[in-house]
N, C-alpha and C positions, 0 to 999 in steps of 0.2 A: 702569518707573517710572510712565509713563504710564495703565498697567492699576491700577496699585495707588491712584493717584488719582484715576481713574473710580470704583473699587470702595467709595473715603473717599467720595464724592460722593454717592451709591444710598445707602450707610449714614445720611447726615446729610440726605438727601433723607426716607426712613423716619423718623425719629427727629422729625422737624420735621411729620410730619404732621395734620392736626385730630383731637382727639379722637372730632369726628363721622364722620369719614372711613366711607367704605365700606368693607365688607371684600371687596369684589373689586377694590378698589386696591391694599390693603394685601397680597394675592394676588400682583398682577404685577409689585408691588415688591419681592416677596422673592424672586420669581422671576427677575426679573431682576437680583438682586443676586447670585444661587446664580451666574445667566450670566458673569457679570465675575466672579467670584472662579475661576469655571473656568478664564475665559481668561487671568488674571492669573500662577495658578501654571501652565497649561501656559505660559505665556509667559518667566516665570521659573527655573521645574522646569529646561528645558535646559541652563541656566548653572549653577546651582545646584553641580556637582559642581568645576567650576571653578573658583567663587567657595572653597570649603571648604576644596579642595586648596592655594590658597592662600593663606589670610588664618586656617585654621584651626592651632590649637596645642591638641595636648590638652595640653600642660601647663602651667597655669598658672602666672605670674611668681612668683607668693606663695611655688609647692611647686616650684621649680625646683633643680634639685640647684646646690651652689652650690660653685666651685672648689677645691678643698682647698689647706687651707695649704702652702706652703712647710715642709718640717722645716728645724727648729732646727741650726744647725750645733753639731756633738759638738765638746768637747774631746777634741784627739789624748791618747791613752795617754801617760802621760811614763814617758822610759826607766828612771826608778827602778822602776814596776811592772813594767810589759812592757818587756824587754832590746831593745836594736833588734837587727835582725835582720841576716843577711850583705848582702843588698841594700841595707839602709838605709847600712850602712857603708860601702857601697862607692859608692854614690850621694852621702854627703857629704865621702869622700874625693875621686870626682874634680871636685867642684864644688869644693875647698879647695887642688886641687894645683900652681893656676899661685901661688900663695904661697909655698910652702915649708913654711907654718907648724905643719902637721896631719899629715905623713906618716905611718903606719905606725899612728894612733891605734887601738885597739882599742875594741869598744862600750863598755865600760866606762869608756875616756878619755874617750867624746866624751861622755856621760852626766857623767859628773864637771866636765867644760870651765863654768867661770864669767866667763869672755872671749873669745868669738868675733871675729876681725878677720877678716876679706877685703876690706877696703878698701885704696886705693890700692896696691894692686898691679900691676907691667909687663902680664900676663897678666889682665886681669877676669875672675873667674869667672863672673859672668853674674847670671843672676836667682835667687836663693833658692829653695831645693827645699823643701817642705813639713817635710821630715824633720827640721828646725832647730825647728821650732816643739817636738819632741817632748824637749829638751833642755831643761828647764824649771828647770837651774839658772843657767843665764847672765843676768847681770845687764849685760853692753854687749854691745853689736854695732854692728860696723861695717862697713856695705855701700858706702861713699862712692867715688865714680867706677868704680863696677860698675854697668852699665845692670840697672835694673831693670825699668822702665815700671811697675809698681803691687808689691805683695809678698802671700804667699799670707794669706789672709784668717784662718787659724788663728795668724798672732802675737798675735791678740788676745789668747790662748791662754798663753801664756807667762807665768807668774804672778811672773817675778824680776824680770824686764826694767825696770831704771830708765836704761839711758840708751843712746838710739839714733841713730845719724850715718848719713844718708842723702845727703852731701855731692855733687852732680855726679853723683847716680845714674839721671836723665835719668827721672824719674819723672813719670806721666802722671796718677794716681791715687794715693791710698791707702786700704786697708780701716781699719776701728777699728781704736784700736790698746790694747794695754793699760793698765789705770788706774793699774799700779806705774809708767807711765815718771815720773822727776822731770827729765830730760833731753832735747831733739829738734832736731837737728839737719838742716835741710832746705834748707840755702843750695843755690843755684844751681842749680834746679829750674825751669828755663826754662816747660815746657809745666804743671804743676800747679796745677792748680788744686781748692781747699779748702773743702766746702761749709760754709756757718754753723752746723751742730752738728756740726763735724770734733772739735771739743774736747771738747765735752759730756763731762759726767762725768771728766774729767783733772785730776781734784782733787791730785794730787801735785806737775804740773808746777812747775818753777820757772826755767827755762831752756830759751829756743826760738830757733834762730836760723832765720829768715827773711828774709835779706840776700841779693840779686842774685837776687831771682825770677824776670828777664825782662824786656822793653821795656815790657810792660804796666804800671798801676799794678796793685799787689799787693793785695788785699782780705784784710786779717787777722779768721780768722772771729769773729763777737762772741763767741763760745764759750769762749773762751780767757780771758774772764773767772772760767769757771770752775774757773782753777785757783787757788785761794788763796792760795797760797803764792809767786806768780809774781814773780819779783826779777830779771830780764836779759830782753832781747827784743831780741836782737842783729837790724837791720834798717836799711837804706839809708832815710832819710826821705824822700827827695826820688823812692823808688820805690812809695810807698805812696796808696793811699786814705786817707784821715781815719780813724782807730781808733776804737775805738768807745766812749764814753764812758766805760762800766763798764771796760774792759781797763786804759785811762788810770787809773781809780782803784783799782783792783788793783794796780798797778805802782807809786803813788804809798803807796798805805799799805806796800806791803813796801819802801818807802825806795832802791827803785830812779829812776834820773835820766830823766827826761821831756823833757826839752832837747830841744827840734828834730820830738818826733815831732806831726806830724798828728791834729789834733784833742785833743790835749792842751792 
């Protein structure tokens, strides 16, 4: 750095000098400018490879390849097209067996099935196998007090689905869910929690029970304004946050009772 501003010096030493000047000044001025510029980059030059190695990028920010998207998650095949197959059958047989309810179904039953229960059963079947979403005539379901912790993200998927009971299913999460539900049942879901567009786009709903969420106050997401149709909002008051304006008058035009709830 020091060389590079001797070198600025000699140039602006030149550059300033009299018109009259001699030219055997202006001689030992360039001569000694050529000196400093010599000793500048051999002074430099050694770093130089250093310096490149790291601070250099040949590629620029502008033309930098840029992460590829995420794919779109597929609607599963419904058994009306593609039959389920012996695995599939035997996979939501023994998730159905501590029930009793399903034994011996054949693909074709469970294809045809338009009321799935596995709820409150002695035996919990457990968590939901993918294979359920691919039955796209069931219009309930009920997983209530079967640990789930979240459900496979392809219910969204399920084009009949109006009315879903998640009662006591120790759920931690949820994925979207579909826009035919008009029903949702999620009482006593201790650890879940619902971010503010959980609802978005649930223009069908009209019944949600949200009662006995946990110690915590319960945040009902403002989203759930947008189900239009929304007439019941089964909920502990004295376990909630304040609702959200719009929810209160959603609930008020479909002539449902506001009594007691927060923020109403």
């Amino acid at each position: 750095m020091m060389a590079i501003r001797f070198v600025a010096r000699l140039l602006m030493r030149v550059l300033r000098c009299r018109r009259g000047a001699g030219a055997l000044e202006h001689v030992l001025l360039l001569a000694l400018l050529g000196v400093a510029a010599l000793w500048a980059v051999s002074s430099f030059g050694a770093r130089l490879p250093a310096l490149l190695n790291a601070n250099f990028d040949p590629t620029p920010a502008a033309f930098a390849e840029a992460p590829a998207d995420e794919p779109e998650e597929q609607a599963p095949p419904s058994c009306e097209t593609s039959p389920l197959s012996g695995s599939e059958v035997a996979t939501l047989a023994a998730w159905s067996a501590s029930t009793g309810r399903y034994v011996g179904l054949s693909a074709q039953d469970w294809c045809a099935l338009t009321t799935l229960n596995v709820g409150w059963s002695s035996g919990p079947p457990g968590p939901m196998p993918a294979e359920v979403c691919r039955l796209t005539k069931i219009t309930y379901l009920d997983l209530s007090k079967s640990p789930q912790g979240t459900l496979p993200s392809c219910i969204r998927f399920m084009p009949s689905l109006q009315n879903l009971q998640l009662l006591f299913a120790q759920l931690t999460s949820l994925p979207r869910l579909p826009p035919s539900l008009d029903t949702l049942g999620l009482q006593s879901n201790y650890d879940l929690v619902l971010p503010d567009t959980f609802f978005a786009g649930m223009v069908n709903l009209m019944f949600v029970n949200l009662a006995d969420m946990g110690p915590r106050l319960f945040r009902v997401p403002p989203s759930l304004a947008d189900a239009v149709g929304l007439a019941g909002l089964q909920v502990i008051p004295s376990e909630l946050e304040p609702l959200h304006s719009a929810i209160c008058a959603r609930l008020n035009s479909n002539g449902a009772d506001t009594t007691g709830l927060p923020g109403c």
